[in-house]
C-alpha angles and dihedrals in degrees: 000000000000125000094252090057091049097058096044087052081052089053105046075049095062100050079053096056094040089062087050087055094045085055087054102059100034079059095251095122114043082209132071103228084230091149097051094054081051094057087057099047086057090047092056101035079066092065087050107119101007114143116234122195098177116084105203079061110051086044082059090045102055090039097057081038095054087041090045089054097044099054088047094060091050093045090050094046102047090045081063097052085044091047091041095066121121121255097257114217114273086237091050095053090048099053083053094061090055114129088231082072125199112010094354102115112096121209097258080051090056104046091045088056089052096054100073083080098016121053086182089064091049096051082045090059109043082046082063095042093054095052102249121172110213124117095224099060103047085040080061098036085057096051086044091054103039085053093055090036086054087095088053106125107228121187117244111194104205120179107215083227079092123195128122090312112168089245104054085046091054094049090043087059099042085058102048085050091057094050090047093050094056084043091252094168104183118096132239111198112223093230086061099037089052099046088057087044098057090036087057096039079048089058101050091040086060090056103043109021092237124167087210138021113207112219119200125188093239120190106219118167091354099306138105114254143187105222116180135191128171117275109201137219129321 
Protein backbone atom coordinates (compact mmCIF):
# COMPACT_ATOMS: atom_id res chain seq x y z
CA UNK A 1 0.00 0.00 0.00
CA UNK A 2 1.35 3.42 -0.94
CA UNK A 3 1.46 6.39 1.37
CA UNK A 4 -1.14 8.08 -0.30
CA UNK A 5 -3.48 5.02 0.26
CA UNK A 6 -2.62 4.89 3.71
CA UNK A 7 -3.73 8.47 4.61
CA UNK A 8 -6.81 8.38 2.84
CA UNK A 9 -7.65 4.91 4.84
CA UNK A 10 -6.74 7.29 8.09
CA UNK A 11 -8.74 9.32 7.12
CA UNK A 12 -12.00 7.22 6.17
CA UNK A 13 -11.01 5.98 9.68
CA UNK A 14 -11.40 8.92 11.17
CA UNK A 15 -15.14 9.93 9.82
CA UNK A 16 -15.86 6.31 11.31
CA UNK A 17 -14.62 7.03 14.59
CA UNK A 18 -16.09 10.38 14.70
CA UNK A 19 -19.69 8.74 14.35
CA UNK A 20 -18.65 6.30 17.31
CA UNK A 21 -17.95 9.07 19.09
CA UNK A 22 -21.31 10.95 18.04
CA UNK A 23 -23.15 7.69 19.47
CA UNK A 24 -21.28 8.26 22.58
CA UNK A 25 -22.24 11.24 23.43
CA UNK A 26 -25.96 11.16 22.18
CA UNK A 27 -25.97 8.09 24.74
CA UNK A 28 -26.20 5.40 22.05
CA UNK A 29 -23.11 3.68 23.09
CA UNK A 30 -22.72 3.30 26.83
CA UNK A 31 -18.50 3.43 25.80
CA UNK A 32 -16.28 6.21 24.58
CA UNK A 33 -14.31 4.52 21.41
CA UNK A 34 -11.08 5.90 23.19
CA UNK A 35 -8.86 2.76 21.76
CA UNK A 36 -9.71 3.06 18.77
CA UNK A 37 -8.64 7.06 18.53
CA UNK A 38 -5.48 5.70 19.96
CA UNK A 39 -4.98 3.42 17.34
CA UNK A 40 -5.07 6.22 15.11
CA UNK A 41 -2.72 8.55 16.95
CA UNK A 42 0.00 5.62 16.69
CA UNK A 43 -0.81 5.17 13.08
CA UNK A 44 -0.04 8.83 12.31
CA UNK A 45 2.92 9.47 14.75
CA UNK A 46 4.63 6.69 12.16
CA UNK A 47 4.41 9.12 9.23
CA UNK A 48 6.11 11.75 11.52
CA UNK A 49 9.41 12.75 9.83
CA UNK A 50 9.10 11.03 6.67
CA UNK A 51 10.32 12.74 4.07
CA UNK A 52 8.04 13.26 1.29
CA UNK A 53 9.04 14.21 -1.58
CA UNK A 54 5.83 14.13 -3.27
CA UNK A 55 3.78 17.07 -2.89
CA UNK A 56 0.09 15.82 -3.54
CA UNK A 57 1.13 13.59 -0.27
CA UNK A 58 2.33 15.51 2.05
CA UNK A 59 -0.85 18.09 1.17
CA UNK A 60 -3.00 14.83 2.16
CA UNK A 61 -0.77 14.31 5.13
CA UNK A 62 -1.05 17.70 6.94
CA UNK A 63 -4.77 17.85 6.07
CA UNK A 64 -5.92 14.15 7.88
CA UNK A 65 -3.29 15.38 10.56
CA UNK A 66 -5.03 19.00 11.14
CA UNK A 67 -8.68 17.02 11.03
CA UNK A 68 -7.35 14.42 13.20
CA UNK A 69 -6.34 17.09 15.71
CA UNK A 70 -9.38 19.04 15.56
CA UNK A 71 -11.83 16.34 16.26
CA UNK A 72 -9.44 15.18 19.36
CA UNK A 73 -9.72 18.40 21.10
CA UNK A 74 -13.62 18.32 20.80
CA UNK A 75 -13.81 14.96 21.78
CA UNK A 76 -11.71 15.64 24.60
CA UNK A 77 -13.29 18.29 25.45
CA UNK A 78 -17.11 17.07 25.26
CA UNK A 79 -16.11 13.55 27.27
CA UNK A 80 -15.23 16.03 29.96
CA UNK A 81 -18.45 17.86 29.96
CA UNK A 82 -20.29 13.89 29.82
CA UNK A 83 -17.65 12.51 33.07
CA UNK A 84 -18.09 15.81 34.92
CA UNK A 85 -21.94 15.30 35.65
CA UNK A 86 -23.15 15.27 38.84
CA UNK A 87 -24.25 11.80 40.64
CA UNK A 88 -28.15 12.26 40.24
CA UNK A 89 -30.25 10.92 43.37
CA UNK A 90 -31.08 7.45 43.15
CA UNK A 91 -35.38 8.78 43.55
CA UNK A 92 -34.94 11.06 41.14
CA UNK A 93 -33.61 8.76 38.72
CA UNK A 94 -35.96 6.79 39.34
CA UNK A 95 -39.18 9.39 38.80
CA UNK A 96 -37.43 10.05 35.27
CA UNK A 97 -37.76 6.51 34.18
CA UNK A 98 -41.86 6.71 34.85
CA UNK A 99 -44.06 5.48 31.81
CA UNK A 100 -45.97 8.60 32.08
CA UNK A 101 -42.39 10.24 30.45
CA UNK A 102 -41.37 14.16 30.62
CA UNK A 103 -43.80 16.26 33.08
CA UNK A 104 -45.83 13.75 33.60
CA UNK A 105 -45.38 13.12 37.19
CA UNK A 106 -48.19 14.94 39.40
CA UNK A 107 -47.43 16.05 43.02
CA UNK A 108 -49.25 13.12 44.81
CA UNK A 109 -46.94 11.02 42.21
CA UNK A 110 -43.95 12.68 43.57
CA UNK A 111 -44.33 12.51 46.69
CA UNK A 112 -45.33 9.01 46.45
CA UNK A 113 -42.24 8.33 44.80
CA UNK A 114 -40.22 10.19 47.94
CA UNK A 115 -41.88 7.91 50.92
CA UNK A 116 -40.11 4.76 50.33
CA UNK A 117 -36.93 6.72 52.47
CA UNK A 118 -38.88 9.44 53.93
CA UNK A 119 -42.01 8.72 55.93
CA UNK A 120 -42.37 12.63 56.28
CA UNK A 121 -42.86 12.90 52.29
CA UNK A 122 -45.52 10.04 52.36
CA UNK A 123 -47.80 11.67 55.36
CA UNK A 124 -47.23 15.12 53.15
CA UNK A 125 -48.71 13.60 50.37
CA UNK A 126 -51.72 11.72 51.51
CA UNK A 127 -52.36 14.85 53.35
CA UNK A 128 -52.56 16.41 49.53
CA UNK A 129 -54.63 13.41 48.06
CA UNK A 130 -57.07 13.69 50.46
CA UNK A 131 -57.67 17.32 49.89
CA UNK A 132 -56.28 18.87 53.08
CA UNK A 133 -55.96 22.36 53.41
CA UNK A 134 -52.84 23.25 55.59
CA UNK A 135 -50.39 24.86 54.52
CA UNK A 136 -48.10 22.83 55.92
CA UNK A 137 -48.91 19.96 54.37
CA UNK A 138 -49.25 21.08 50.62
CA UNK A 139 -45.98 23.40 51.39
CA UNK A 140 -44.30 19.47 52.15
CA UNK A 141 -46.16 17.57 49.48
CA UNK A 142 -44.36 20.41 46.73
CA UNK A 143 -40.64 19.92 48.04
CA UNK A 144 -41.41 16.26 47.99
CA UNK A 145 -42.46 16.44 44.35
CA UNK A 146 -39.91 18.85 42.84
CA UNK A 147 -37.12 16.35 44.46
CA UNK A 148 -38.56 13.33 42.74
CA UNK A 149 -39.51 15.72 39.36
CA UNK A 150 -35.76 16.76 39.42
CA UNK A 151 -35.04 13.55 36.47
CA UNK A 152 -37.86 15.12 34.24
CA UNK A 153 -36.34 15.69 30.95
CA UNK A 154 -37.17 19.00 30.00
CA UNK A 155 -36.30 20.43 26.32
CA UNK A 156 -33.69 23.50 26.12
CA UNK A 157 -33.76 25.07 22.70
CA UNK A 158 -30.10 26.75 22.30
CA UNK A 159 -29.21 28.61 19.05
CA UNK A 160 -25.47 27.97 18.34
CA UNK A 161 -25.41 31.92 17.73
CA UNK A 162 -24.54 31.75 21.37
CA UNK A 163 -24.68 34.71 23.62
CA UNK A 164 -26.98 35.16 27.19
CA UNK A 165 -29.85 33.96 25.48
CA UNK A 166 -33.03 33.05 28.19
CA UNK A 167 -32.75 29.46 27.21
CA UNK A 168 -29.32 28.71 27.76
CA UNK A 169 -29.87 30.78 31.56
CA UNK A 170 -32.45 28.81 32.30
CA UNK A 171 -30.46 25.40 31.43
CA UNK A 172 -27.49 26.66 33.18
CA UNK A 173 -29.76 26.90 36.41
CA UNK A 174 -31.48 23.87 36.08
CA UNK A 175 -28.03 22.25 36.13
CA UNK A 176 -26.69 23.63 38.55
CA UNK A 177 -30.08 22.61 40.57
CA UNK A 178 -29.61 19.23 39.82
CA UNK A 179 -25.74 19.19 41.04
CA UNK A 180 -26.70 20.98 44.16
CA UNK A 181 -29.26 18.79 44.83
CA UNK A 182 -27.00 15.77 44.78
CA UNK A 183 -24.42 18.25 47.02
CA UNK A 184 -21.98 18.59 43.97
CA UNK A 185 -20.15 21.17 45.41
CA UNK A 186 -17.98 21.97 43.08
CA UNK A 187 -18.94 25.28 40.52
CA UNK A 188 -19.33 25.51 36.92
CA UNK A 189 -19.07 29.36 35.72
CA UNK A 190 -21.82 30.26 33.04
CA UNK A 191 -19.09 31.95 30.46
CA UNK A 192 -17.39 28.37 30.33
CA UNK A 193 -20.60 26.18 30.46
CA UNK A 194 -22.10 28.33 27.32
CA UNK A 195 -19.34 28.35 25.33
CA UNK A 196 -19.39 24.06 25.44
CA UNK A 197 -22.75 24.26 24.98
CA UNK A 198 -22.72 26.22 21.81
CA UNK A 199 -19.61 24.38 20.73
CA UNK A 200 -21.42 21.52 21.09
CA UNK A 201 -24.94 23.05 19.53
CA UNK A 202 -22.01 24.37 16.45
CA UNK A 203 -21.07 20.94 15.94
CA UNK A 204 -24.63 19.27 15.46
CA UNK A 205 -25.92 22.37 13.30
CA UNK A 206 -23.08 21.53 10.91
CA UNK A 207 -24.35 18.22 10.58
CA UNK A 208 -27.97 18.74 10.26
CA UNK A 209 -28.53 21.92 9.25
CA UNK A 210 -30.70 22.61 12.24
CA UNK A 211 -31.88 26.33 13.39
CA UNK A 212 -31.94 25.02 16.88
CA UNK A 213 -30.38 22.11 18.85
CA UNK A 214 -32.62 20.97 22.02
CA UNK A 215 -30.44 20.11 25.05
CA UNK A 216 -32.11 17.70 28.14
CA UNK A 217 -30.39 16.99 31.59
CA UNK A 218 -30.34 13.57 31.09
CA UNK A 219 -29.22 10.88 34.44
CA UNK A 220 -27.13 8.10 32.92
CA UNK A 221 -25.00 5.60 35.47
CA UNK A 222 -25.88 7.45 38.11
CA UNK A 223 -24.72 10.89 36.87
CA UNK A 224 -26.39 14.37 35.40
CA UNK A 225 -25.91 14.84 31.67
CA UNK A 226 -26.48 17.53 28.58
CA UNK A 227 -27.69 15.56 25.83
CA UNK A 228 -28.55 17.68 22.22
CA UNK A 229 -30.21 16.88 19.08
CA UNK A 230 -31.03 18.96 16.62
CA UNK A 231 -34.43 20.84 16.95
CA UNK A 232 -35.43 21.86 13.91
CA UNK A 233 -36.95 24.60 12.59
CA UNK A 234 -40.07 26.97 14.22
Amino acid sequence: MTTEEELKQIDFEIKRLKVQYDLYFSGASPRPPHDQRDALARQLRRFQGVSMTNMSERFLYNSVVNKFNTFQELWIKMTRIKEEGARMHPLAARAGRRPGGPGATTPAAGASANAATNPGAAGAAAAEAAGASKPAAASAAARAAAAAGAAAHEAWRIRPAGGDQPELRALYDSYLKARRGVGESRPVAFDTFAREVARHAATIQGKSDCEAVEFRIYSRDNKVTLKARPAGRG
